[in-house]
Phi, psi and omega in degrees: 000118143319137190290333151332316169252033201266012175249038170266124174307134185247177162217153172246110151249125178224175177218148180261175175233182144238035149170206201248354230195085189306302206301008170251023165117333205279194201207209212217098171270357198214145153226116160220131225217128178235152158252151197222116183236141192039067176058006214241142164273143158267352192051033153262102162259166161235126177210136178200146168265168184232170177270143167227010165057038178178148179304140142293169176277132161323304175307319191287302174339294173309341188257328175262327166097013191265119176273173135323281187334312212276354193264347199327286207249042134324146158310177178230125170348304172307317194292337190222017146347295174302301171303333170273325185301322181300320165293337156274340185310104171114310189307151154303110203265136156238095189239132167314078174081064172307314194300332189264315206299304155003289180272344201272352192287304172286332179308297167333303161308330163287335169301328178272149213275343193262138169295124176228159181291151162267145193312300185329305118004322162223053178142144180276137191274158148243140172251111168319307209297307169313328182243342140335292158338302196279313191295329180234075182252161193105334182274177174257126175262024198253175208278296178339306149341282175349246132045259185272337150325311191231002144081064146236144185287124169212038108018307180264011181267074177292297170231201194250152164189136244277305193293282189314319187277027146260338174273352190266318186309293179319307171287331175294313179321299190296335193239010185250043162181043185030090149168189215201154181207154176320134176260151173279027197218119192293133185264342172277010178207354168090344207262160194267146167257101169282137188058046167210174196227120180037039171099334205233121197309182180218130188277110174305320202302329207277315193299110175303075187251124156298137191253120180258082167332149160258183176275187188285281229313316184300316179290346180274324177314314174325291165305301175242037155296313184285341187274356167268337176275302189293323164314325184272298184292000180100348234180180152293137193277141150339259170014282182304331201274332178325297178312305176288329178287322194263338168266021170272000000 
């Protein structure tokens, strides 16, 4: 993405796993999500952890510091579906090795008894990992790599965690695609800031964003795009109720 179409909403995303290999079974134990409106962080992040209802791998464990013990009582992936779709709906996903965050993402989603979309389908992917490659090839591209490329301080990155490597991401983006943004992160004491933009909260009423209509040919597309989904699941779709909730 070019700073030219730079005011499309973005999400910085990563995940933990329990392990390395959806098609053998593991699952998504970590979601953590930054938002970027003009480059700008917004502090609407999103973050949870999940129950994944099966052990972790000793190894993943060692790389993220996530226990069995610690997920007992965490949601199920079916409990926040609906809120991460909606939060994803429309953005540009910029994730570090999209094919695995991706795929373990959609597995999730084939997992549900409710017809649901695959991410690709409500949001556009950019894969760092992929434009590093082209940009630096021959090198090491893994964000830590990064990093010491472009000399952010990722100093408190002890063990990998979805939300911290997404706000470390999000800066690795912003200056892998010429600008810098403010780090979320206090460099003298290491601890995460919530909800904030340089330190300072953000009044949503002030933000100057374009409002993009659709055509008539999109809203009708629109329309059955959803009477095919409430046909499939039986019922109102996430969507219809979305839809229905917002002309009341």
């Amino acid at each position: 993405m070019t700073q030219e179409n730079s005011s499309e909403r973005q999400i910085v995303l990563d995940t933990e796993t329990t392990g390395l290999e959806h098609r053998q079974g593991h699952r998504i134990i970590e979601i953590g999500c930054v938002e970027l409106i003009n480059r700008k962080l917004t502090g609407n992040n999103y973050h949870v952890y999940l129950n994944p209802e099966r052990e972790i791998d000793q190894g993943a464990i060692e790389v993220h510091g996530i226990s069995n013990e610690f997920l007992q009582d965490k949601p199920l992936f079916n409990e926040v579906y609906e809120q991460l779709l909606i939060y994803l709906n429309g953005a540009e996903l910029i994730i570090h090795n999209a094919a695995f965050d991706v795929g373990f993402l959609n597995a999730e989603l084939q997992r549900l008894e409710a017809a649901t979309p695959q991410i690709e389908e409500i949001a556009s992917v950019h894969d760092t990992l992929l434009q590093a490659r082209k940009m630096f090839p021959g090198q090491r591209n893994d964000l830590d790599s990064l990093c010491k490329r472009y000399e952010i301080n990722n100093s408190h990155r002890e063990l990998h965690g979805a939300l911290l490597d997404a706000e470390i991401l999000a800066d690795v983006y912003l200056s892998m695609t010429g600008g810098q943004t403010a780090l979320s992160l206090d460099a003298s004491s290491g601890q995460k800031i919530e909800n904030s933009v340089e330190k300072q909260s953000v009044n949503y009423r002030e933000l100057s964003l374009p409002l993009v209509k659709p055509s008539s040919e999109e809203s009708q597309n629109h329309v059955e795009w959803l009477a095919r989904l409430d046909e499939a699941v039986d019922g109102d779709c996430v969507w219809s109720r979305m839809d229905k909730k917002n002309t009341h």
